[in-house]
Steps between C-alpha positions, in 0.01 A plus 500: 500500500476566172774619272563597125741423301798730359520193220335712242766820556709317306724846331566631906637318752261462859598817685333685169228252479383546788466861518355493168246254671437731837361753282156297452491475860671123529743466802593129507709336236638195362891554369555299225699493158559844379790664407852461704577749778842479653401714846241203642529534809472903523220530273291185667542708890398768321192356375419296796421834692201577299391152380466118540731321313520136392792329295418269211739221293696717304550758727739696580607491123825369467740718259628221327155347379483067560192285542398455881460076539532381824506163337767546322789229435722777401770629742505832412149522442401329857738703698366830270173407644572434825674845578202663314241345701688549828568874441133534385382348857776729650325813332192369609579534835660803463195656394290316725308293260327192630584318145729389232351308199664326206403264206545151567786287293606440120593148393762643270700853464332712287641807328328864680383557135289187494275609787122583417629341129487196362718243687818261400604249731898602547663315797214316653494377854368122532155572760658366750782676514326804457255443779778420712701821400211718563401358823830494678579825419155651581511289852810690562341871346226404748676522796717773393184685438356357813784690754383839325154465526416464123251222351585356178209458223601270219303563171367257256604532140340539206525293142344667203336399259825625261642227722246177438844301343561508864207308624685152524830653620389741722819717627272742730414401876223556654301588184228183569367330772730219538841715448357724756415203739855368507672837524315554818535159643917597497429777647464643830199590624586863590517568119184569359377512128425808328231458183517710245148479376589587136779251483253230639279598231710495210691163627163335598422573124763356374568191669129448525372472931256674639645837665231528754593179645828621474414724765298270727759237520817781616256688712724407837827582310408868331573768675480766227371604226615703158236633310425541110351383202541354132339282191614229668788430223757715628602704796373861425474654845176699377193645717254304688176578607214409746438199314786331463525114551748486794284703762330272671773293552741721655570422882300739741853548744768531263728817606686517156376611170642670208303628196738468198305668258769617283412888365634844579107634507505599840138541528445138367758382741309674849185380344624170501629526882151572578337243354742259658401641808153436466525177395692376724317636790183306343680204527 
């Protein structure tokens, strides 16, 4: 299934997003980011009559804005996440969506303002520690998500090229090969890895490894897809077309995609469903 995402709404919250987005004829949607909405659970039954619905990270938005790291060593900040995720997985079911997907871990706190910025290492988490954070508490998100019938993606992150002083201290897992490697190896196997194509790019960039091998190696752990592209310095969420680089890698029997193609031109965005669609039945 293919969905696109309300990431690029970011003035309305996803109840307006979306019906912004049915105009140009789209009917299943990715909720993420956007602007807080205190009435969730009304508005998300009342789209989930008319449309298919996935949740993403940072969804539902939180009034009291915080940065969502499951690999937190931060009390507050770990138990934050925890009742975020599980209430996500709850709305998931609720809604009936197969899937619930979230970036994987930090290894430090950063400030909401830093995000899609340049970085500063506040509180860092030694590796271990953080892999060990992140994969107890996603063992125990797994089952929780398990009982409700809802299959967790975990995302890979990105590192910019506004970022490169982070090369040797790298704070972001799963943004190369060997981060993503170990994350997986802690985790269980129900849990399956969702690539953002345009983070791989940028990140591949960056730390310098080949992106299509990328690909190759995690072909038995992906089991989604989001969908964008970039200069390959920085994470733009702008158009792709029929040639772009990651086509004929994608897997031919993944269920989940997500274009985030971040504009409010509703014909680009339909055009851009379409093409996915083609291209994907190609593969």
């Amino acid at each position: 299934m293919i969905y696109v995402s309300t990431g690029g709404f970011s003035e309305l919250n996803f109840y307006e997003a979306c019906r912004v987005m049915s105009q140009a004829g789209l009917s299943q949607f990715e909720l993420s980011a956007g602007a807080y909405t205190r009435d969730v659970n009304e508005q998300l039954i009342a789209l989930s009559s008319d449309y298919k619905l996935a949740l993403h990270n940072y969804f539902p938005v939180p009034e009291k804005p915080f940065v969502f790291n499951l690999a937190s060593n931060n009390t507050d900040i770990a138990n934050a996440s925890m009742a975020h995720a599980q209430r996500a997985i709850e709305l998931s079911a609720l809604v009936g969506s197969k899937y619930f997907s979230f970036h994987a871990g930090y290894l430090f706190d950063p400030d909401p303002s830093m995000l899609g910025n340049e970085l500063k290492l506040t509180h860092k988490v030694a590796p271990a520690i953080g892999l060990r954070n992140f994969s107890n508490r996603v063992t125990k998100l797994a089952d929780y998500s398990e009982e409700r019938g809802v299959q967790l993606l975990v995302e890979n992150n990105v590192l910019s090229y506004a970022n490169t002083h982070l090369i040797n201290d790298n704070p972001l897992m799963a943004s190369c090969p060997e981060s993503t490697a170990e994350l997986f190896s802690e985790l269980p196997a129900k849990v399956k890895l969702l690539v953002d194509v345009a983070h791989l790019k940028v990140s591949a960039n960056t730390l310098g490894y080949c992106p299509y091998a990328y690909l190759e190696r995690f072909d038995n752990l992906i089991g989604g897809y989001h969908l964008s592209d970039n200069n390959g310095l920085e994470d733009s969420n702008q158009e792709f077309d029929e040639s772009a680089w990651f086509w004929p890698y994608l897997k031919e029997d993944v269920e989940y995609v997500s274009i985030e193609v971040y504009s409010e031109d509703l014909e680009l965005l339909k055009k851009q469903y379409d093409l996915a669609s083609i291209q994907l039945q190609r593969n």
